[in-house]
C-alpha positions in Angstrom: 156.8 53.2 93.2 153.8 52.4 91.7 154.1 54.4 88.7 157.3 52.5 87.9 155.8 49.0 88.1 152.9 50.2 85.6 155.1 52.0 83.2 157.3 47.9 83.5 153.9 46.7 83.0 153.1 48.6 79.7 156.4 48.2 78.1 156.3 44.6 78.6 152.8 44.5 76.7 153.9 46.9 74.2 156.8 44.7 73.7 154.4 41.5 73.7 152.4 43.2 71.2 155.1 44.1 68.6 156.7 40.2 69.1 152.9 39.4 67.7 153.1 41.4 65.1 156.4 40.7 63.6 155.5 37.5 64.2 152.2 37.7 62.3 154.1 39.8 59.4 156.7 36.8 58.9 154.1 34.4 58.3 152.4 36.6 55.9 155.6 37.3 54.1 155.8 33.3 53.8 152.4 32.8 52.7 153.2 35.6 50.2 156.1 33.7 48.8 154.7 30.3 48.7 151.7 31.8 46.6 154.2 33.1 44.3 156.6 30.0 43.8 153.4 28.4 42.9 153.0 30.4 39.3 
């Protein structure tokens, strides 16, 4: 089914997507720490 193999298609960007953006928010959360163990 064609519809199938799209909807596949979009989860697995969606889920691509959100691994970036977690990913993105740890290393801000990092940064965020370092600056503060720096005062």
């Amino acid at each position: 089914m064609h519809t199938e193999s799209s909807f596949k298609t979009l989860l697995r960007k969606l889920e691509r997507n959100a691994a970036t953006s977690v990913k993105t928010t740890e290393e801000t959360l990092c940064n965020d720490q370092e600056r503060f163990s720096a005062f």
